[in-house]
C-alpha positions in Angstrom: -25.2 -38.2 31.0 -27.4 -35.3 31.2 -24.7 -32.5 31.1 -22.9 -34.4 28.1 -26.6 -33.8 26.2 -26.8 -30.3 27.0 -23.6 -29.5 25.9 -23.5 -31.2 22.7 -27.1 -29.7 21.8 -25.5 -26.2 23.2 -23.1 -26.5 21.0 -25.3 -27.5 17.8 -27.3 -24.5 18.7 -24.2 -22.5 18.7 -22.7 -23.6 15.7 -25.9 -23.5 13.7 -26.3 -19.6 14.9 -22.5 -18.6 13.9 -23.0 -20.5 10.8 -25.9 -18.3 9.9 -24.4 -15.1 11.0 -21.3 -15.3 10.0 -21.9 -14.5 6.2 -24.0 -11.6 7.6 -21.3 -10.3 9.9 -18.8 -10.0 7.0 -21.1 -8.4 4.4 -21.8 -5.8 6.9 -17.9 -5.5 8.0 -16.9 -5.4 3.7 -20.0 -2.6 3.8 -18.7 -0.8 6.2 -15.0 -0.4 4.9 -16.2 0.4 1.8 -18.5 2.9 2.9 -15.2 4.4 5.4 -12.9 4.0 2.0 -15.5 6.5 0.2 -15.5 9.0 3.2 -12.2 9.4 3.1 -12.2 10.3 0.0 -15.4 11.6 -1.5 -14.4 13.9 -4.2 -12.9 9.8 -5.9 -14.8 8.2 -8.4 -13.1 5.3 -7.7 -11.2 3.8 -4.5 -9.2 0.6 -6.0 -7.6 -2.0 -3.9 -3.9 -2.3 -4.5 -2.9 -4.9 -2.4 -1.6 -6.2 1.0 0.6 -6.0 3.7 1.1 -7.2 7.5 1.9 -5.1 10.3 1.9 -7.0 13.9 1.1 -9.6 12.2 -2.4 -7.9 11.4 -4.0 -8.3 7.4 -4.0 -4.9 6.2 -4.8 -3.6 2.6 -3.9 -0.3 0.9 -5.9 1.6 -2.2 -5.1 4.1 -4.8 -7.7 6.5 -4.9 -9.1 8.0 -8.5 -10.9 10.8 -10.5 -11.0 10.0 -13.8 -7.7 8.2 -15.0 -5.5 10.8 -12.1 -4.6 10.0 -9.1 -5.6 12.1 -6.1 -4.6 10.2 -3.0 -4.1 6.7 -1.7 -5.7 5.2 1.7 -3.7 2.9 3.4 -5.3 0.3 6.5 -2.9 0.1 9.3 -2.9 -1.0 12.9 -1.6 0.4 16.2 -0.7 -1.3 18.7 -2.8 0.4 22.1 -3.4 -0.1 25.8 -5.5 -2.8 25.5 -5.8 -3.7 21.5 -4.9 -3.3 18.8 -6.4 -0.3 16.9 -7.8 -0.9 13.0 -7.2 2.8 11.2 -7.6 4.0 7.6 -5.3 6.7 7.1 -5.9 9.2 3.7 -3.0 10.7 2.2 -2.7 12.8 -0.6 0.0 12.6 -3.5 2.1 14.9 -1.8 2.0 12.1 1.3 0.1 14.6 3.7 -2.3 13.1 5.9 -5.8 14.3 4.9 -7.8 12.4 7.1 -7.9 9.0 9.2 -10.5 7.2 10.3 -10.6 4.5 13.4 -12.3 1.0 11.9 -12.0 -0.6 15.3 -10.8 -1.0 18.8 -11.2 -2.2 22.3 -9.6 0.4 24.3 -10.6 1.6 27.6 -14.4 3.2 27.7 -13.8 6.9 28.6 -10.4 7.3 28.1 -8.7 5.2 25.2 -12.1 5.3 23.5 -11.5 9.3 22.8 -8.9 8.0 19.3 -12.7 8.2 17.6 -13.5 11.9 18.9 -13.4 14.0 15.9 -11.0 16.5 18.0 -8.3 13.8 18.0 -8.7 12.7 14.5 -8.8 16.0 13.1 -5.1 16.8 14.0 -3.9 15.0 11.6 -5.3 16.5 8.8 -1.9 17.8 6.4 0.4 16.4 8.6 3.8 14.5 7.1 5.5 11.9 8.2 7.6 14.3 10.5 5.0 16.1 12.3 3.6 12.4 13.1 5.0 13.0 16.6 3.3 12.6 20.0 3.2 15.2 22.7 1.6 15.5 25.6 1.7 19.5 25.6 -0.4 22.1 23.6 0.6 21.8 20.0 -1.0 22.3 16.2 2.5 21.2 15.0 2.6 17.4 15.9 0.0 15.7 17.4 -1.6 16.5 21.1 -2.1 13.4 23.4 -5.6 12.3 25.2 -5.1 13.1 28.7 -5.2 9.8 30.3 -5.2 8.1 27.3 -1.2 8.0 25.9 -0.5 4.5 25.1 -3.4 4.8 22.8 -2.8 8.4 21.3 0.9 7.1 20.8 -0.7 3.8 19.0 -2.3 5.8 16.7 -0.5 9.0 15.8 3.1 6.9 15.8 2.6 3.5 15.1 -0.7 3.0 13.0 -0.8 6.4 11.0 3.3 6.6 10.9 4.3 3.0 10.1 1.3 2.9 7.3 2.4 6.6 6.2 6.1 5.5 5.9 4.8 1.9 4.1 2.7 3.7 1.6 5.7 6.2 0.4 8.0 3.1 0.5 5.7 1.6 -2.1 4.7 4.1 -4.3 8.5 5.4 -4.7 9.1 1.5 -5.5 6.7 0.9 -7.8 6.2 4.5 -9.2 3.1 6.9 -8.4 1.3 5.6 -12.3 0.1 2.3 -11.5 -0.5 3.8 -7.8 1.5 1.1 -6.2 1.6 -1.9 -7.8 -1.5 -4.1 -9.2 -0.2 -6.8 -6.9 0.3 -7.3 -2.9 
């Protein structure tokens, strides 16, 4: 009878601490995308949610990004699927549909290996790459994208499945709905 208390006040306890932290956890998480959005693209004056889309069965959004009434770029969310996770990236392309810059929201790849996707020496390959020169190798290269020694299921999740796939989804939809309204109002 004892153990039955404990665990139903352990669980009050619990519940009354995610309740309280769980509004907190998402403010910070919204504050935190938003403040990734705007590194992306810090010469916008606005970053403006477009809508949705799923890829492996992950919620991602996509964004048109603004100066004045042109548009310069468009950020799309996409995820990869690694070693050990799957791996939460914003990827910045220009209107041309050049990579200008991707940044890794999340993970929970290896420590010291599978980790190295948020080294800036990995991410910065990417900058003005299209959609063919999204290709994994695991030799010296400035023309496609270099693996992490040690790390290739996770280099490969990011360079050809999150960064590609939300490369090739964000042309798709622009072409579709025309580059104006910056893809669509609507998911």
């Amino acid at each position: 009878m004892n153990l039955v208390v404990i665990y139903i006040v352990g669980g009050l306890i619990l519940a009354f601490v995610y309740a309280k932290t769980s509004p907190i956890m998402f403010r910070n998480a919204l504050q935190e995308k938003e403040a990734a959005l705007n590194k992306l693209f810090p010469e916008a004056d606005t970053v403006e949610r477009l809508g949705e889309w799923y890829i492996h069965d992950k919620h991602a959004e996509y964004f048109v990004a603004r100066r004045g009434d042109t548009v310069i770029g468009y950020i799309v969310q996409s995820f990869g699927k690694g070693y050990s996770s799957y791996i939460n990236t914003l990827i910045a392309v220009d209107t041309d549909f050049r990579v200008r810059k991707i940044d890794v929201l999340g993970h929970a790849e290896t420590p010291g290996l599978g980790d190295e996707i948020e080294a800036d020496s990995f991410k910065d390959q990417f900058a003005g790459k299209d959609r063919e020169h999204l290709t994994l190798l695991k030799t010296d290269t400035s023309d496609y994208v270099q693996a992490i020694s040690g790390a290739t299921i996770s280099s490969r999740a990011v360079a050809e499945d999150a960064v590609k796939n939300g490369l090739e989804f964000i042309m798709e939809r622009v072409k579709e709905k025309g580059a104006d309204d910056g893809a669509g109002r609507s998911s």
